[in-house]
Structures are given as structure tokens and as C-alpha cells.
LUMSE-489140 format. One record per residue: residue number from 1; residue in three letters; x, y, z of N, C-alpha, C in turn. Coordinates in steps of 0.05 Angstrom, whole numbers, m for minus. Layout:
# LUMSE-489140
[NUM, "ala", [X, Y, Z], [X, Y, Z], [X, Y, Z]] ...
# end
This chain:
# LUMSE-489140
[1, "unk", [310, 2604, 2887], [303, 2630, 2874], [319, 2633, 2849]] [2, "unk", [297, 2639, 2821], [314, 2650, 2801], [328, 2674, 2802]] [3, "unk", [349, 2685, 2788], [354, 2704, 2788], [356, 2714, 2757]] [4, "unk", [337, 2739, 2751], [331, 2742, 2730], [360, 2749, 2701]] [5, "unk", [352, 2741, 2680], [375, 2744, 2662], [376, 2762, 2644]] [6, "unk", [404, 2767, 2642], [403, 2796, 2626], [419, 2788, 2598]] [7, "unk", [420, 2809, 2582], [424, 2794, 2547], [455, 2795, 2550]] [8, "unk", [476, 2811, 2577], [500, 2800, 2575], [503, 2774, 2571]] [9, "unk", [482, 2765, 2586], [494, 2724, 2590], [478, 2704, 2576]] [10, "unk", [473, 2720, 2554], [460, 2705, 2535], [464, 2713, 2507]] [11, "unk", [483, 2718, 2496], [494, 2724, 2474], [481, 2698, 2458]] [12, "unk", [480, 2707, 2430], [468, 2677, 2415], [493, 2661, 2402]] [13, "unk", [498, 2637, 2399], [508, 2624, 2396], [526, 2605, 2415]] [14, "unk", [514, 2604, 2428], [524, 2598, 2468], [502, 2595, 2484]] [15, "unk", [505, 2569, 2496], [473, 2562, 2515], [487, 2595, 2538]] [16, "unk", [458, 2599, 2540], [460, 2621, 2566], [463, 2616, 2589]] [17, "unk", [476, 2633, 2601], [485, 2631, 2632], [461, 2641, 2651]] [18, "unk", [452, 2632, 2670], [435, 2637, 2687], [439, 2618, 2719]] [19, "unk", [427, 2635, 2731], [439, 2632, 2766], [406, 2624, 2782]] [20, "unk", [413, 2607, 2802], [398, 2606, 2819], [405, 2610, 2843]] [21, "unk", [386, 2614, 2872], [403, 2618, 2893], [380, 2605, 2915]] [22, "unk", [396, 2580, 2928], [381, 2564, 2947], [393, 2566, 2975]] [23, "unk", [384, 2569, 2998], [394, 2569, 3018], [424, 2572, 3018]] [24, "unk", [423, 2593, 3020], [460, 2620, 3018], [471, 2613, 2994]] [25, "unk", [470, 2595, 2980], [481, 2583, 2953], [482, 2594, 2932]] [26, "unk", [495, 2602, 2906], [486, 2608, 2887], [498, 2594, 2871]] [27, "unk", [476, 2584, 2851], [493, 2563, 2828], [487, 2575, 2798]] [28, "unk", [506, 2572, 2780], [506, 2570, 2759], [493, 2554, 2734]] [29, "unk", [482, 2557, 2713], [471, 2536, 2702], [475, 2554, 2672]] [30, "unk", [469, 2527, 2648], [476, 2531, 2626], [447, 2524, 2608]] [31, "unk", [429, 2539, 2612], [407, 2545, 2603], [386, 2508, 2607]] [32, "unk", [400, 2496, 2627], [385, 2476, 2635], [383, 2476, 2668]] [33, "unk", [380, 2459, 2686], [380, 2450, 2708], [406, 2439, 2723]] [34, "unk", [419, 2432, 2698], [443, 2416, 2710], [468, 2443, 2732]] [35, "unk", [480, 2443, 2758], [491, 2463, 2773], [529, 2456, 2751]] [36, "unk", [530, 2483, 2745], [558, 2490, 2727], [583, 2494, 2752]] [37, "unk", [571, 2492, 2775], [589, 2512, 2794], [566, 2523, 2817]] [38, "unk", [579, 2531, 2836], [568, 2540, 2853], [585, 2556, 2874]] [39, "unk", [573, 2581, 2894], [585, 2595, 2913], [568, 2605, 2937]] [40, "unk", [578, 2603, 2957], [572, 2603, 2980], [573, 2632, 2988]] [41, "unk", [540, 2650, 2984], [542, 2683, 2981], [559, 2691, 3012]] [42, "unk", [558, 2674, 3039], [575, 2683, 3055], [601, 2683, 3050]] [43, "unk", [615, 2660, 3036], [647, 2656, 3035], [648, 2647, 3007]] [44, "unk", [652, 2677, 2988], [649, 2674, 2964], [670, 2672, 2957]] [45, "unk", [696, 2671, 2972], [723, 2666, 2962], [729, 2640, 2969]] [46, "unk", [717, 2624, 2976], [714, 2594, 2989], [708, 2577, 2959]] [47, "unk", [726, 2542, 2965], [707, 2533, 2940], [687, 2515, 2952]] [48, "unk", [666, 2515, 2950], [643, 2501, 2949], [635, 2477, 2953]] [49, "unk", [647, 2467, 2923], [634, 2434, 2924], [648, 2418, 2921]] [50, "unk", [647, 2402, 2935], [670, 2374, 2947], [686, 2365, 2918]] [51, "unk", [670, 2359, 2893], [694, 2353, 2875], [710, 2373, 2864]] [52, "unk", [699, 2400, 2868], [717, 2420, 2855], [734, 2430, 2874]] [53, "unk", [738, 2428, 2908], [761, 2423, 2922], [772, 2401, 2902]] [54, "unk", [769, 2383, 2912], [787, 2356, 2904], [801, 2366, 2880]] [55, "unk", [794, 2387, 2858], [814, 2392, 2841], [841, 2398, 2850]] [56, "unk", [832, 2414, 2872], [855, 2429, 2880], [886, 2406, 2891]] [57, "unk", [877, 2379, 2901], [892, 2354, 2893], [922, 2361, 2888]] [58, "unk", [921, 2377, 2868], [953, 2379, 2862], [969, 2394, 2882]] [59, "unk", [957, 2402, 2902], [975, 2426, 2923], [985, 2401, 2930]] [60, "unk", [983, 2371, 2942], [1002, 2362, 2952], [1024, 2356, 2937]] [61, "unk", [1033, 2355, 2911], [1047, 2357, 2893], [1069, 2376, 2881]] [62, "unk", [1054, 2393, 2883], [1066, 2423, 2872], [1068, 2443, 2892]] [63, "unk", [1081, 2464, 2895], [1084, 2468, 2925], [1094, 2501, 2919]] [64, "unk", [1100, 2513, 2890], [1098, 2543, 2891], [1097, 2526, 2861]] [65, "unk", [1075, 2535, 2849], [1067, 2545, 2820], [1074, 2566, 2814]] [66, "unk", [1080, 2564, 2789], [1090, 2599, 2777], [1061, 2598, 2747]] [67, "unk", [1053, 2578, 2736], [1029, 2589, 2720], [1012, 2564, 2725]] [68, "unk", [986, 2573, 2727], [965, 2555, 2737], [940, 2559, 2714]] [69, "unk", [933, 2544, 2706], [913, 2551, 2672], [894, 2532, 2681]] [70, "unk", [872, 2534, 2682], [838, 2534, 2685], [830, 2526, 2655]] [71, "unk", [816, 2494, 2649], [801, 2499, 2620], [774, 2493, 2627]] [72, "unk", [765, 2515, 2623], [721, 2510, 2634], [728, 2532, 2660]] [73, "unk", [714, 2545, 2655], [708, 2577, 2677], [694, 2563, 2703]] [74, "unk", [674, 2554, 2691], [652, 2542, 2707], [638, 2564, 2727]] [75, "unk", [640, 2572, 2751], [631, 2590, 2777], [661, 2608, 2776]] [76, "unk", [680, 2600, 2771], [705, 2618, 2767], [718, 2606, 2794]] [77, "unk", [704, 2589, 2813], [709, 2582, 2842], [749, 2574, 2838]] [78, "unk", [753, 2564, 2830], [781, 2547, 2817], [795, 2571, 2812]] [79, "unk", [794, 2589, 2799], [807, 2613, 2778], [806, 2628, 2803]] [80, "unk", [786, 2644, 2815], [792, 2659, 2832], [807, 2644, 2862]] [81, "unk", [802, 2616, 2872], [816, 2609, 2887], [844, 2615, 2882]] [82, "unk", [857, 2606, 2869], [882, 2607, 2855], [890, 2627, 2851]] [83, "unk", [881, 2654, 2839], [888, 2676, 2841], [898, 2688, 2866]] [84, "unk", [867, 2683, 2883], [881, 2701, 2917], [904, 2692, 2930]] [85, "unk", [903, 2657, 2930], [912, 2647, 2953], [948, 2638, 2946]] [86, "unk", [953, 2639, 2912], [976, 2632, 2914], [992, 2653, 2886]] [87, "unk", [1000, 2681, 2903], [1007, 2706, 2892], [1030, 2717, 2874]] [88, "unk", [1037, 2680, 2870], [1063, 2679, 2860], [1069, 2670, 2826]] [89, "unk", [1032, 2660, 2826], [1022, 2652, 2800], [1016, 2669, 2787]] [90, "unk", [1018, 2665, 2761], [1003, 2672, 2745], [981, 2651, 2734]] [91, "unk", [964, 2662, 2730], [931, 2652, 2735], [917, 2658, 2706]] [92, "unk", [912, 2629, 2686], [904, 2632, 2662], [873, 2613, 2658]] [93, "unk", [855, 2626, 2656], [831, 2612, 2651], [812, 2616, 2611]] [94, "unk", [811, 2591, 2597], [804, 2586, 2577], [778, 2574, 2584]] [95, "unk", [754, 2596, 2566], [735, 2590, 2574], [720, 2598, 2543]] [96, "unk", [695, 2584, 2535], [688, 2590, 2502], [663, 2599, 2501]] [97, "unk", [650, 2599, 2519], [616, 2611, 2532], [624, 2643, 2542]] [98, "unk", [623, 2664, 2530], [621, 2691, 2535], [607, 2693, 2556]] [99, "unk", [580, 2678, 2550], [559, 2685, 2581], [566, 2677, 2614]] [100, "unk", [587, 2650, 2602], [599, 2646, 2629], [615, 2669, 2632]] [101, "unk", [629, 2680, 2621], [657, 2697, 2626], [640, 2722, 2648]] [102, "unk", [617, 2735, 2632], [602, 2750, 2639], [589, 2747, 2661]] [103, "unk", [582, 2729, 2672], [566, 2716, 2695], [584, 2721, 2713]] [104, "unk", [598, 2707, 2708], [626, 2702, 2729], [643, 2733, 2744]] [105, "unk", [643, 2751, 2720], [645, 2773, 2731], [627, 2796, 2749]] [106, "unk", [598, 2785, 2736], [578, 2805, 2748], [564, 2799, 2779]] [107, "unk", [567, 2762, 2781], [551, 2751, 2804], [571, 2732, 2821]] [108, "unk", [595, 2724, 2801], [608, 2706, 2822], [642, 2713, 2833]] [109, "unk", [641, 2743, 2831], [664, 2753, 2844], [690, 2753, 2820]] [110, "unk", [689, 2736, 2804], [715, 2740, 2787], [723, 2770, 2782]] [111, "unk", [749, 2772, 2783], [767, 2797, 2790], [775, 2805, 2761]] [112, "unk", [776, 2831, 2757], [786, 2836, 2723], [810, 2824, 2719]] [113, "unk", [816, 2815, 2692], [838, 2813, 2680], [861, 2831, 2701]] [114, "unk", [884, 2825, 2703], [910, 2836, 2709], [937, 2829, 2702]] [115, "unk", [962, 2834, 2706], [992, 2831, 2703], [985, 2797, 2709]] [116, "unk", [975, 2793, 2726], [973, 2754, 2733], [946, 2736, 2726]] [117, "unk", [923, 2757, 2719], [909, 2740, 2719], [893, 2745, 2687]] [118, "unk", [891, 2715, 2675], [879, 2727, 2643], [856, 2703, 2636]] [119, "unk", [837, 2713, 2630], [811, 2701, 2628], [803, 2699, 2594]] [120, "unk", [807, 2677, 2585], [809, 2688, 2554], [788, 2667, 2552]] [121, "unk", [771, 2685, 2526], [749, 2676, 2503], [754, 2657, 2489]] [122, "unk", [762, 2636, 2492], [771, 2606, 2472], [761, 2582, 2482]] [123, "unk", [772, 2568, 2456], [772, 2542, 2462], [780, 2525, 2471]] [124, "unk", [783, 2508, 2493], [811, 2502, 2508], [831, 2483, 2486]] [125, "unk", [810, 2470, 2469], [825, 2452, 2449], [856, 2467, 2433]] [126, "unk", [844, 2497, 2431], [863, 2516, 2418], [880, 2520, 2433]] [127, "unk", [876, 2519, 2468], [892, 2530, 2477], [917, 2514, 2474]] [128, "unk", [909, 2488, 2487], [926, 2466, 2498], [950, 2455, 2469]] [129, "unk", [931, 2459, 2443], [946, 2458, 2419], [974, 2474, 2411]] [130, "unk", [963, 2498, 2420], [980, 2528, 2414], [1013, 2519, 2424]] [131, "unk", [1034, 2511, 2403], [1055, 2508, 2415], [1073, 2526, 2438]] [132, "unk", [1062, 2550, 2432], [1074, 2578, 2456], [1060, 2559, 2482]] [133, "unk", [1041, 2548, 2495], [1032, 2548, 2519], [1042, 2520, 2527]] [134, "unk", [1059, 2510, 2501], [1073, 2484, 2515], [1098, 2479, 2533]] [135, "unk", [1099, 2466, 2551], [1121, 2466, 2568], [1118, 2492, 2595]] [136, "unk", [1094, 2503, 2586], [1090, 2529, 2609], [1078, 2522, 2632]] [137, "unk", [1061, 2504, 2626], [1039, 2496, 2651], [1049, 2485, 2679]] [138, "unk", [1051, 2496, 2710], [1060, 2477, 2725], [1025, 2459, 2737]] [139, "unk", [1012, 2474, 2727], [979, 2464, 2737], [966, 2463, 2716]] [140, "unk", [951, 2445, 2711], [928, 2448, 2686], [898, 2433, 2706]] [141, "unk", [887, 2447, 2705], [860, 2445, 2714], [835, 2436, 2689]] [142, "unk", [819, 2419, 2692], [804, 2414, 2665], [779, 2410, 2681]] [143, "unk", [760, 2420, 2681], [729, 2420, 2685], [711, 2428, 2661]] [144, "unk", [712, 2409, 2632], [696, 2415, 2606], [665, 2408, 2613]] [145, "unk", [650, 2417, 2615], [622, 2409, 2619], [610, 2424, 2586]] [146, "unk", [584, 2410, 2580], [579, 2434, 2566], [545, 2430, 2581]] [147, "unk", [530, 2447, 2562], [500, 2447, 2581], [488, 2424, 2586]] [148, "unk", [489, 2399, 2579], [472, 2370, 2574], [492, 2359, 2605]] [149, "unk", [525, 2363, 2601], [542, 2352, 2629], [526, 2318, 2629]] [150, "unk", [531, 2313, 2604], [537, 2288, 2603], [559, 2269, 2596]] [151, "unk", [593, 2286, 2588], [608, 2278, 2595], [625, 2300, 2584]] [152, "unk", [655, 2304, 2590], [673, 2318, 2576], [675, 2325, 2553]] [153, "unk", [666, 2352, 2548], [676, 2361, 2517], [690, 2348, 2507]] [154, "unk", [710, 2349, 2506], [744, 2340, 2499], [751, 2316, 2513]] [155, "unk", [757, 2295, 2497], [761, 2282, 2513], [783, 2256, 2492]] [156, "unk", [790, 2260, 2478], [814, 2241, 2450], [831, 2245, 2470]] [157, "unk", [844, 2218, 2461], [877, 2218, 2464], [896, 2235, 2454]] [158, "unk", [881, 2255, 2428], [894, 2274, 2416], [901, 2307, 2442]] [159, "unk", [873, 2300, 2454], [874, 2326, 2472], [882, 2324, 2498]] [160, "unk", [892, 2309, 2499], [898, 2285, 2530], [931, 2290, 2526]] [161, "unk", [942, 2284, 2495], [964, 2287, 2502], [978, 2321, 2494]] [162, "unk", [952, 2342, 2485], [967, 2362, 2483], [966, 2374, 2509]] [163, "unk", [951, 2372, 2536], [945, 2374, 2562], [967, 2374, 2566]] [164, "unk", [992, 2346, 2566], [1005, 2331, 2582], [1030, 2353, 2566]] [165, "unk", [1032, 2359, 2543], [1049, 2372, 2524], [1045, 2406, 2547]] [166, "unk", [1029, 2416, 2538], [1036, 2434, 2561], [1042, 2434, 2583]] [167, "unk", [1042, 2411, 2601], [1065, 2412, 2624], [1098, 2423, 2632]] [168, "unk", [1093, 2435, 2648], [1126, 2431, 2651], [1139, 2405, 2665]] [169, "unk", [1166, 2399, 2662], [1172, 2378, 2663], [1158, 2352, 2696]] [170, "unk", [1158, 2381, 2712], [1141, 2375, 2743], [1118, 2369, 2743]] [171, "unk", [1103, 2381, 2718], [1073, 2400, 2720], [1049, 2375, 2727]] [172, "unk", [1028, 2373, 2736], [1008, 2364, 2744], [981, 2365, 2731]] [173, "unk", [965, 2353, 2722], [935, 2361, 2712], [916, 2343, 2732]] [174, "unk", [897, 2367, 2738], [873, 2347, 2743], [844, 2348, 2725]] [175, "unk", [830, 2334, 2732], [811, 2331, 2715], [778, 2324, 2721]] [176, "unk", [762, 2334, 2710], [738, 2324, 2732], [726, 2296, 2702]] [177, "unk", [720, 2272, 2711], [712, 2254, 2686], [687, 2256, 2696]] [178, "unk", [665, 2253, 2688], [636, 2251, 2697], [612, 2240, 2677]] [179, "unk", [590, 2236, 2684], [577, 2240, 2669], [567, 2213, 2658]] [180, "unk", [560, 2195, 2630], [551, 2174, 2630], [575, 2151, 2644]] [181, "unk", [568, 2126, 2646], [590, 2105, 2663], [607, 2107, 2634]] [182, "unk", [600, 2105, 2603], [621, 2099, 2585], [639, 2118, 2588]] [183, "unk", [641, 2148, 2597], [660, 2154, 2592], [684, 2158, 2605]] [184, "unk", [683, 2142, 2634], [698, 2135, 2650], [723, 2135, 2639]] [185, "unk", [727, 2104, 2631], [743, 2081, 2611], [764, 2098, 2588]] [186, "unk", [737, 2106, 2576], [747, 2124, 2548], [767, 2155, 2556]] [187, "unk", [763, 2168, 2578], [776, 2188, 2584], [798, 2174, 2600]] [188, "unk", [799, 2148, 2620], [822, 2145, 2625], [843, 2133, 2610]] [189, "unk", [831, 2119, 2591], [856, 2107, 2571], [868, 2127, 2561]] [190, "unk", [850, 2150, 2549], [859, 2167, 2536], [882, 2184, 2557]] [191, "unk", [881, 2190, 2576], [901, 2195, 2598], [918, 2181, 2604]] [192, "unk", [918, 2157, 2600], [934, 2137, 2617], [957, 2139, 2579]] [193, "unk", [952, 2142, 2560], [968, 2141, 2536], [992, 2168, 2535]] [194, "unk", [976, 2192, 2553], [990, 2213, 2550], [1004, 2224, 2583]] [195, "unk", [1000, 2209, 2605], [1022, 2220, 2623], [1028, 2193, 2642]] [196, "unk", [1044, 2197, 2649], [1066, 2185, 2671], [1059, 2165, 2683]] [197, "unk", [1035, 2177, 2693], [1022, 2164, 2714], [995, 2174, 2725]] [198, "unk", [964, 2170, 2725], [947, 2173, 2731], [933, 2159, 2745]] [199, "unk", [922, 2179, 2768], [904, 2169, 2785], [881, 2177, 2790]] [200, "unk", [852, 2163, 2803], [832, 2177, 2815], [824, 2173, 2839]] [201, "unk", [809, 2188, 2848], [805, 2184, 2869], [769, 2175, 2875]] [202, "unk", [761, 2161, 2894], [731, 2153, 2887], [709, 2168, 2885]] [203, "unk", [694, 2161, 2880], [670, 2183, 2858], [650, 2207, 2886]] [204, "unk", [654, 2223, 2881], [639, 2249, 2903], [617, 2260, 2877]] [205, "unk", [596, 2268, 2891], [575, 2295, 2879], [569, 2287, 2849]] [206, "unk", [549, 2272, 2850], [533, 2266, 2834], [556, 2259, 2801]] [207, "unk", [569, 2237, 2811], [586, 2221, 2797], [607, 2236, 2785]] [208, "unk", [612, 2254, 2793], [640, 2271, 2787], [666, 2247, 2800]] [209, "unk", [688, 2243, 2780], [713, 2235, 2792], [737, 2243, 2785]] [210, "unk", [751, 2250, 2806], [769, 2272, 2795], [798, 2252, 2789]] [211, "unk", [811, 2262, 2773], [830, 2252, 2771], [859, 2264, 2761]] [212, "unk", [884, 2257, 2771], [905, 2281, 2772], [929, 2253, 2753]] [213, "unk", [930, 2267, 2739], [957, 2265, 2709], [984, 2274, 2721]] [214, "unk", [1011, 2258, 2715], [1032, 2268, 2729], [1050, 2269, 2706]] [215, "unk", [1057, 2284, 2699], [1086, 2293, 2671], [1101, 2272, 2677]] [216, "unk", [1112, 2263, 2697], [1127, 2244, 2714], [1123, 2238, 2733]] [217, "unk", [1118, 2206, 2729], [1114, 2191, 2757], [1121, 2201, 2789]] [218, "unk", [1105, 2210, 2819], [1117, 2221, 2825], [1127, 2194, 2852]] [219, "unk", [1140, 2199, 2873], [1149, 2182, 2890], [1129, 2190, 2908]] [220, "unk", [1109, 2166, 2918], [1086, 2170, 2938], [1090, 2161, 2976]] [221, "unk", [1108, 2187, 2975], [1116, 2188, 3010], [1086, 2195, 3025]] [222, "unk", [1075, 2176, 3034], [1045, 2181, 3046], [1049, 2197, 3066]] [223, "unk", [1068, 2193, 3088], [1084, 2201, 3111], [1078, 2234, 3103]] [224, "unk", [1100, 2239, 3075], [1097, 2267, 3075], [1075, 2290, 3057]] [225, "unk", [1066, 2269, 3050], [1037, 2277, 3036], [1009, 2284, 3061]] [226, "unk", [1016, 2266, 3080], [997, 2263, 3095], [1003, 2301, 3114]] [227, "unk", [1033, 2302, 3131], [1049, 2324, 3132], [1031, 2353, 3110]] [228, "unk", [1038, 2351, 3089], [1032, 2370, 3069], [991, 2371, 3069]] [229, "unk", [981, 2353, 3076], [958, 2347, 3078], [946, 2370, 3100]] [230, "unk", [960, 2367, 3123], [956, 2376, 3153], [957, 2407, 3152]] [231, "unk", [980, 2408, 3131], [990, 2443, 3116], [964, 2452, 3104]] [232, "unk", [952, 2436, 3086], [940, 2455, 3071], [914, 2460, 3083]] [233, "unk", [899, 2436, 3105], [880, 2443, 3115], [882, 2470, 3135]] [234, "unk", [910, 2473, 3148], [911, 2492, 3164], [909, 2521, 3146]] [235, "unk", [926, 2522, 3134], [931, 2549, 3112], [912, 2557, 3094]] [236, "unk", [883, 2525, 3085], [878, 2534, 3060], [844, 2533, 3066]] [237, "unk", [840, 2506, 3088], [818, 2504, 3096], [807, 2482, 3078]] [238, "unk", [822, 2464, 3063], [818, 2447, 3046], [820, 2422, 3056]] [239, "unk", [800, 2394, 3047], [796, 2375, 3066], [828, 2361, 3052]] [240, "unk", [844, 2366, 3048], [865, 2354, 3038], [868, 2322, 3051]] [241, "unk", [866, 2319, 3070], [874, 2286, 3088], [850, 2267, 3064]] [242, "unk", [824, 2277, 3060], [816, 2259, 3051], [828, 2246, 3027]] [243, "unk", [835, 2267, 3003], [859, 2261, 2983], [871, 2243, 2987]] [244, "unk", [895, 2243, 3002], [909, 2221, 3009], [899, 2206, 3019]] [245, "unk", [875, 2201, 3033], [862, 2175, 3045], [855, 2159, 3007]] [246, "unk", [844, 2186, 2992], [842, 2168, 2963], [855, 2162, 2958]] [247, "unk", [881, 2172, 2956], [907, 2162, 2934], [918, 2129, 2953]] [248, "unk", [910, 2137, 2970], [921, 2104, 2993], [897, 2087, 2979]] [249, "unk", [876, 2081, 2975], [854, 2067, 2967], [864, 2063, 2933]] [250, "unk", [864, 2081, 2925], [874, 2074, 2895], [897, 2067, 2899]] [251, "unk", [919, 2063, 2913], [940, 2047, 2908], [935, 2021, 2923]] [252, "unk", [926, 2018, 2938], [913, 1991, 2948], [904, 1976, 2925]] [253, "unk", [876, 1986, 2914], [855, 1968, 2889], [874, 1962, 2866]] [254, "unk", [896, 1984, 2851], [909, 1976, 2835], [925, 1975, 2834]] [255, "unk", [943, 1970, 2852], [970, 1957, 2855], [982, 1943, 2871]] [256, "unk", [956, 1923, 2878], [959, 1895, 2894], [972, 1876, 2878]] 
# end
């Protein structure tokens, strides 16, 4: 079922935002077919779809965030997860589609602006550039799609390493790469030039693969990852064990 569109989410100069809703589902789209995001109208505080959990990846890592920054709104699923569940953040989402911003508020639960949470009209390229937001980040989240979602907006070694520049010295990024097979290669070199240490994990939901950037190499206690794994499914409802079943497979294939 479509759901009809209103001229909030279609401002001109910006593919428009428009929603469908299939069996309890409601997905997002960017004036094509391709799904931007999606939410589950029973458990709309829930995230959805298997690679945009897998963002979430860094909870075994990071363990109280103090600022967590979102680039691509997408369903808001990520931004609003993060907002409810960890109250200690502050919660920054860069997003450059008005119509998403608008969508996201009217159909997919996103919560107004507040003291922690800030939803800003940009470009993430601007953001990640902006020397004030460097060294702030303990999370950087990157989901760039644009309407075609045939590979990452952004995607240079130039913007790879202002990502890694806004880290704090702990800080974590993940990333969703997708889209044609070339840009696999090309987005991980470009990662692999600007942090520590990068990994992925194997490919989920229609060739999405997510992958998490480390400011610094971290020490991979499986034992207590696996521990922290057990935590977050209890507390968060997140398939966390599979994560680490990835990160054990990627250290297997490339570092035999």
C-alpha cells in the first residue's frame, strides 16, 4: 500500500520522500522503488533490518557513548534507537534531503530536536570536515544512499579520513558499503588509508556490508565480546552473537 504524499516531503531540489506499507511494515523510499529504511508499525522503536542492526556493531566496542552522530537519516531507525536506549548520549543526525527529515518526523516516530538530540539539514561531507566536530565523535554511523542506492555518496579517501578525524581517540565508525561489486574495493581502501583497523562482516539484505573503522586497533578478546554479545541481546534485543560469529570469520579469511 501507497501512502499518499504531501508537498512537506517533496520540496524541489531533493528526490521526494514517500512511504509504502506491506504486511505491518513501513518503508521509506526516495522517489524510486529502492527501500531507504524501514519500521515495523507494531515495534516502531525496534530496528528492522538485519544490516541496519549490524550497524549497531559498535556496542561491543564502546560501552557508554557520550556523542553518537548518524550521516544519512534514512527511516531515523539508528537516530531514534540511540536516542531512547542509551540516555547518556548525545544524539547527532546529518541529513541533506528535507523530505527525509520531514518524513521521518511525521510517519516514522522521530522525536523533536532536544538538549541531546539534533537533527540537522546538511551535508555530511560538511559535517565530518567542520574542525569543531573533530575529536568529538565516540560513534559515527554512515548510511549515504542517495535515490538510484547504487553506491555511497561519499566515498574518497578525503572523506574516509575526515570520518576517522572526528573520532575520539576510542571512537568507532560503522558503515554500510553497498551497491555495485566496484565499490566494495574502492570504499575499503579508502578506509583501510584512514583508520586503525577495519573490518566487515559478510554481506546481509540485498548486498549491504557493513563495516566498522577503529581510531585504534582494538584487542579482539572473543571470550569477552562473545560475554558483551549475550549483554546486548538480553538488554537490547539485538542479534549481537552473530557479529562476533562475523568478526571470527573475518579474522579467520584474513589473517591466516
Amino acid at each position: 500500500m501507497s501512502v499518499p504524499t504531501s508537498p512537506r516531503y517533496s520540496q524541489p531540489g531533493h528526490p521526494p520522500a514517500t512511504i509504502t506499507e506491506f504486511e505491518g511494515v513501513r518503508s521509506l523510499h526516495l522517489g524510486t522503488s529502492w527501500v531507504q529504511g524501514a519500521m515495523r508499525l507494531s515495534r516502531p522503536d525496534a530496528i528492522e533490518l538485519e544490516y541496519v542492526q549490524m550497524m549497531m556493531m559498535w556496542m561491543l566496542f564502546v560501552q557508554q557513548p557520550r556523542r553518537i552522530v548518524q550521516l544519512g537519516l534514512g527511516s531515523a531507525a539508528l537516530t531514534k534507537f540511540c536516542y531512547q536506549r542509551f540516555p547518556q548520549a548525545r544524539v547527532t543526525a546529518a541529513e541533506l534531503n528535507p523530505n527525509v527529515i520531514a518524513i521521518c518526523r511525521d510517519h516514522f516516530g522521530l522525536p523533536p530536536d532536544d538538549a541531546r538530540l539534533d537533527v540537522r539539514e546538511m551535508d555530511a561531507l560538511d559535517f565530518v570536515m567542520d574542525p569543531a566536530n573533530h575529536g568529538t565523535v565516540d560513534v559515527l554511523q554512515v548510511d549515504l544512499y542517495d535515490e538510484e542506492a547504487r553506491g555511497p555518496v561519499l566515498d574518497t579517501p578525503e572523506f574516509y579520513q575526515a570520518c576517522a578525524d572526528c573520532l575520539a581517540p576510542d571512537g568507532v565508525m560503522t558503515a554500510n558499503v553497498f551497491g555495485d561489486f566496484i565499490n566494495y574495493d574502492k570504499n575499503l581502501q579508502a578506509m583501510e588509508q584512514a583508520f586503525d583497523a577495519v573490518v566487515w562482516l559478510p554481506e546481509v539484505h540485498d548486498a549491504n556490508i557493513v563495516v566498522i573503522g577503529f581510531k585504534q586497533s582494538p584487542e579482539l578478546d572473543f571470550a569477552l565480546l562473545y560475554e558483551r554479545a549475550a549483554d546486548i541481546k538480553r538488554r537490547y534485543n539485538l542479534p549481537a552473537k552473530n557479529w562476533v560469529n562475523g568478526l571470527k570469520e573475518w579474522m579467520r579469511d584474513h589473517l591466516a
